[in-house]
C-alpha positions in Angstrom: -34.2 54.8 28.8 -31.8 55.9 25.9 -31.7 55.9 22.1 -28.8 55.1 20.4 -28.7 55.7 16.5 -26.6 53.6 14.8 -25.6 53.9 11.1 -22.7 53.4 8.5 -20.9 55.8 6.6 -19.5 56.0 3.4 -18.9 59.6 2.1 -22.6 61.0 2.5 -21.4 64.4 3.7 -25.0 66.2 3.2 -27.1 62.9 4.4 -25.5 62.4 7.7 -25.6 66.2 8.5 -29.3 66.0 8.0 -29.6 62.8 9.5 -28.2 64.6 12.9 -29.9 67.6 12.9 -33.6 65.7 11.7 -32.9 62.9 14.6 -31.5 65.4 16.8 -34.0 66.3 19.5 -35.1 62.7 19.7 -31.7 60.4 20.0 -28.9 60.2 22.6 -26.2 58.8 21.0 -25.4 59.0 17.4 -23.1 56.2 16.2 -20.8 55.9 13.3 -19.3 52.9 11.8 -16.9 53.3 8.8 -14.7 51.1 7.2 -11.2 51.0 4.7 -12.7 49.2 2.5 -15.9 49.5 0.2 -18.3 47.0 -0.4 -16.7 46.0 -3.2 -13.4 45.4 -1.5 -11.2 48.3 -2.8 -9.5 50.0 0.2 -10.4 53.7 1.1 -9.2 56.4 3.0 -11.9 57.2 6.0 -13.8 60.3 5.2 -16.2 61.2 8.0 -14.6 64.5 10.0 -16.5 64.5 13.1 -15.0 68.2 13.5 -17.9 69.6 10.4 -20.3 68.7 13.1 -19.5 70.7 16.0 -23.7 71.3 17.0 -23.6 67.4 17.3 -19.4 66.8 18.4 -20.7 65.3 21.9 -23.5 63.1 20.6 -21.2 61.3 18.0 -19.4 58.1 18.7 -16.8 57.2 15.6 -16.5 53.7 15.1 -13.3 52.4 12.6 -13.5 48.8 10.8 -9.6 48.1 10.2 -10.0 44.7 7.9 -11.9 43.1 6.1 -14.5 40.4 7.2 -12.0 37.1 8.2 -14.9 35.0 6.2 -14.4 36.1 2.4 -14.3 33.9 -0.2 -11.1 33.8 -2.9 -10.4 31.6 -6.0 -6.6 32.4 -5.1 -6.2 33.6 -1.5 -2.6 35.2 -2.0 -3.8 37.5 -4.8 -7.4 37.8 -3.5 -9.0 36.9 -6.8 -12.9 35.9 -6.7 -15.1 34.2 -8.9 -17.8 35.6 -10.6 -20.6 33.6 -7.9 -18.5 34.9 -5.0 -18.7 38.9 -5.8 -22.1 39.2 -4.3 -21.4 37.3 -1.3 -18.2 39.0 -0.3 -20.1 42.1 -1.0 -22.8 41.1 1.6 -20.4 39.6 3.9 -18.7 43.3 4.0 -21.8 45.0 4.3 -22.9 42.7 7.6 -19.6 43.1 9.3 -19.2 46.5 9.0 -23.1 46.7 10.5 -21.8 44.4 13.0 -18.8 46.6 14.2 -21.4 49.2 15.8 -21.7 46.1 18.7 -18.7 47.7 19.8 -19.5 50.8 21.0 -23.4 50.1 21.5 -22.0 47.4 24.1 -19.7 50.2 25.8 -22.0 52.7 26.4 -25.8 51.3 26.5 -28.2 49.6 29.1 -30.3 46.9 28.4 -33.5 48.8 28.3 -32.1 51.5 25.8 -33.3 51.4 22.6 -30.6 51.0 19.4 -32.3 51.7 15.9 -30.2 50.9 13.2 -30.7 52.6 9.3 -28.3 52.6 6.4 -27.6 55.8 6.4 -29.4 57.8 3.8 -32.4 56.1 5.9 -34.3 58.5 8.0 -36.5 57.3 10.7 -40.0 60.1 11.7 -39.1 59.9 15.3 -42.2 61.6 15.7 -44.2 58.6 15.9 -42.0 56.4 18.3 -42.9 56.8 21.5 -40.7 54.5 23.2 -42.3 54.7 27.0 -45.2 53.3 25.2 -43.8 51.0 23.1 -44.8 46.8 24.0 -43.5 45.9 20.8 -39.9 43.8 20.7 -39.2 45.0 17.2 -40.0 48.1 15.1 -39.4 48.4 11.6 -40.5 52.0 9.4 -42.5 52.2 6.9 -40.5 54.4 5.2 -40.7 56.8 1.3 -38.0 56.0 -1.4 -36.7 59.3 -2.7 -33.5 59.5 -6.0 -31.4 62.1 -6.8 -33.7 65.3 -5.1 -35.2 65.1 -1.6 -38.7 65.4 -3.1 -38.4 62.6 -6.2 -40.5 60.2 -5.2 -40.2 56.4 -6.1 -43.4 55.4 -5.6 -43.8 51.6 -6.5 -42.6 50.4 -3.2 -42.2 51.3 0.1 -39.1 51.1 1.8 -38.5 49.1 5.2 -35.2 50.5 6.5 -34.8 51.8 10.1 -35.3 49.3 12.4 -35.4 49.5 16.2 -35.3 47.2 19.3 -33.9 46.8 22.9 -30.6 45.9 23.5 -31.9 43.5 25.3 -33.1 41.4 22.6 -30.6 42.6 20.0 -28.8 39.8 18.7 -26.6 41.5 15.8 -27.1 44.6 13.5 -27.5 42.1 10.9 -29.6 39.7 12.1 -31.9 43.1 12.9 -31.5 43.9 9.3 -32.7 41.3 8.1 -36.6 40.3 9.8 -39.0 40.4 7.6 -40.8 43.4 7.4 -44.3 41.6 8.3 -46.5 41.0 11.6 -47.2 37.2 11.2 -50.3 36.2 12.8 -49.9 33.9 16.3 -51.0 30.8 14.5 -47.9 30.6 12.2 -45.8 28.1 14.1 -42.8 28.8 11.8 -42.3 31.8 13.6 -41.1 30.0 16.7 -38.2 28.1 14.6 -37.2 31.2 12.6 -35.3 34.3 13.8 -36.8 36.2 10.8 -40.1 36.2 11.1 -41.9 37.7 14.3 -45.3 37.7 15.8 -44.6 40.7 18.4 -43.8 43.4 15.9 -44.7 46.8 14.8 -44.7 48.3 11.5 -44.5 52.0 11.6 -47.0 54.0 8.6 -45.4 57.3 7.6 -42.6 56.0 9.0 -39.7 58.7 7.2 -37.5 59.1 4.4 -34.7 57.2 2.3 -33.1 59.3 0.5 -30.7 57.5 -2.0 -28.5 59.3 -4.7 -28.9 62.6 -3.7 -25.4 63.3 -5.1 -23.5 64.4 -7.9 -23.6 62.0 -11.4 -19.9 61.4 -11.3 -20.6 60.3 -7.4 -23.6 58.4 -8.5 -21.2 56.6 -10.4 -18.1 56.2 -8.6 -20.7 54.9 -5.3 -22.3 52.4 -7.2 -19.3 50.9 -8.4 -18.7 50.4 -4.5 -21.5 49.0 -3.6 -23.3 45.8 -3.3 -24.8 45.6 -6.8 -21.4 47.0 -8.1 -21.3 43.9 -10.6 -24.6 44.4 -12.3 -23.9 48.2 -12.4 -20.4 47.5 -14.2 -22.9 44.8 -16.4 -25.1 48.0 -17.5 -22.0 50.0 -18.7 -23.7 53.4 -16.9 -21.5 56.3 -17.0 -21.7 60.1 -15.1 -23.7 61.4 -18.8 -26.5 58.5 -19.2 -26.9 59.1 -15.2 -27.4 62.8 -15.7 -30.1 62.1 -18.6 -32.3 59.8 -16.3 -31.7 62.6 -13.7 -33.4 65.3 -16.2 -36.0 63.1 -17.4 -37.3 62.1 -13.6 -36.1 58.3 -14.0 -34.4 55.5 -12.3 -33.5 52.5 -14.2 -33.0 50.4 -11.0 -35.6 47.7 -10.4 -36.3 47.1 -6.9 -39.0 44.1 -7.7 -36.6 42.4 -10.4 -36.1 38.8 -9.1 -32.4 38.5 -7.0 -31.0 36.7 -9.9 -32.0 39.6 -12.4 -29.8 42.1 -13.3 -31.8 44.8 -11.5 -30.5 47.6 -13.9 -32.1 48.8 -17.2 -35.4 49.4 -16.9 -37.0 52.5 -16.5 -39.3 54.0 -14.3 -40.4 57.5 -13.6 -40.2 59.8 -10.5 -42.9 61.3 -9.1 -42.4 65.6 -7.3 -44.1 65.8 -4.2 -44.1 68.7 -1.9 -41.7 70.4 0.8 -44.7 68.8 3.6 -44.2 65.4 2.8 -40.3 65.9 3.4 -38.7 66.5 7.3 -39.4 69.8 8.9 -35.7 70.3 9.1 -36.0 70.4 5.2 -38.6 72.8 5.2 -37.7 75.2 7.4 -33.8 75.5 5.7 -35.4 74.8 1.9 -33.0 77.8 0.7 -29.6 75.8 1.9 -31.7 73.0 0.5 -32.2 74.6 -3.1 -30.1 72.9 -5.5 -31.3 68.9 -4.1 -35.3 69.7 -4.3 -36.9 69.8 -8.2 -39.8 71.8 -8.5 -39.2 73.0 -12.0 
């Protein structure tokens, strides 16, 4: 029994290095999807160098998405112009194929009883409390700390259900895994038996690692979020490299992750909370010199 980690990439040179050597001692395979074009449907040249990673070089499987999802949605299809109501969608449609792509090498080189987690990438799983030879859950999902801009700035108003995990077996897609509700239902809810959201035999994992978003530059802050899925709100709150470095020195966000869907989820404010180097990955702790200039303890 194998585990396969599976992730996309964008340009998250410093996450995915610590993503390898946190995940490591636990995982198998490491796999790599990345794709020419952003979430926002601007083309891009491919930017992960499997070569910077030489302690990992024979772990990593590279994955390439070539096009665009055949499903997208154009006011004019020869000049690829969308409507306002179609930007999120194509954005999502992006994001899902581009998860779905990892099928591709998962397929080529796993067994049915491996397990294949699946995070974002600037999601890291605590491996250290998956046992998977004891495991008699179908689905995992971790429980996991939301941290911006520093590895120890805490967002603590919610908790963060990223890496998910599950047999190939029973995978379906790396979307539809994405997207289960992050909730054991009780056996008496019949709607769980005509849903493929909701589940009865899952675990939620406590303590269950790290996501740690933005811990880049302002002017990358602001040239990923334009990329992204929310890349139309962001462009609605007229955010530049300066007003992100401001909420960086004050301990802010100004991103709403409890704002209804049809809210624009930027502008208001909400502050960061320092915790210590033992509530981050050991990996952090035992390097927290090469780690100096992303950790705030001023």
């Amino acid at each position: 029994m194998k585990i396969f980690d599976c992730t996309t990439y964008y340009d998250e040179e410093l996450i995915i290095d610590l993503r390898f050597n946190v995940l490591n001692e636990y995982v198998d395979k490491f796999i790599v999807c990345e794709a020419k074009f952003s979430h926002a449907g601007k083309e891009k040249k491919l930017n992960f160098d499997i070569n910077k990673y030489p302690k990992f070089k024979d772990k990593i499987i590279y994955v390439v998405l070539e096009n665009e999802p055949p499903n997208l949605i154009y006011e004019d299809n020869l000049k690829k112009i969308e409507l306002t109501e179609n930007v999120r969608t194509n954005s999502i449609k992006r994001i899902a194929y581009q998860r779905n792509k990892l099928f591709d090498a998962v397929n080529k080189v796993s067994d049915l009883n491996d397990y294949i987690f699946y995070s974002d990438n600037d999601e890291i799983p605590n491996l250290e409390l998956f046992n998977p030879k004891k495991n008699k859950k179908k689905i995992i999902i971790f429980e996991q700390k939301l941290f911006y801009y520093k590895f120890n700035l805490l967002c603590d108003r919610i908790n963060w259900y990223g890496t998910r995990a599950i047999k190939k077996k029973d995978l379906i897609d790396f979307e539809w895994l994405r997207q289960i509700k992050p909730k054991v239902y009780p056996f008496f809810r019949l709607d769980t038996f005509f849903r493929n959201d909701k589940f009865i035999n899952l675990e939620i994992i406590p303590n269950g690692g790290w996501h740690f978003t933005r811990v880049i530059s302002p002017e990358k802050i602001h040239q990923k979020e334009l990329d992204t899925e929310h890349h139309d709100e962001y462009k609605e709150s007229k955010k530049n490299p300066e007003k992100i470095k401001d909420l960086i020195s004050r301990r802010v966000i100004d991103h709403d992750h409890l704002a209804d869907s049809r809210e624009n989820k930027f502008g208001k404010e909400f502050p960061l909370k320092q915790v210590e180097l033992v509530d981050l990955p050991k990996y952090i702790q035992r390097n927290k010199d090469y780690y100096e200039n992303f950790l705030d303890f001023n």
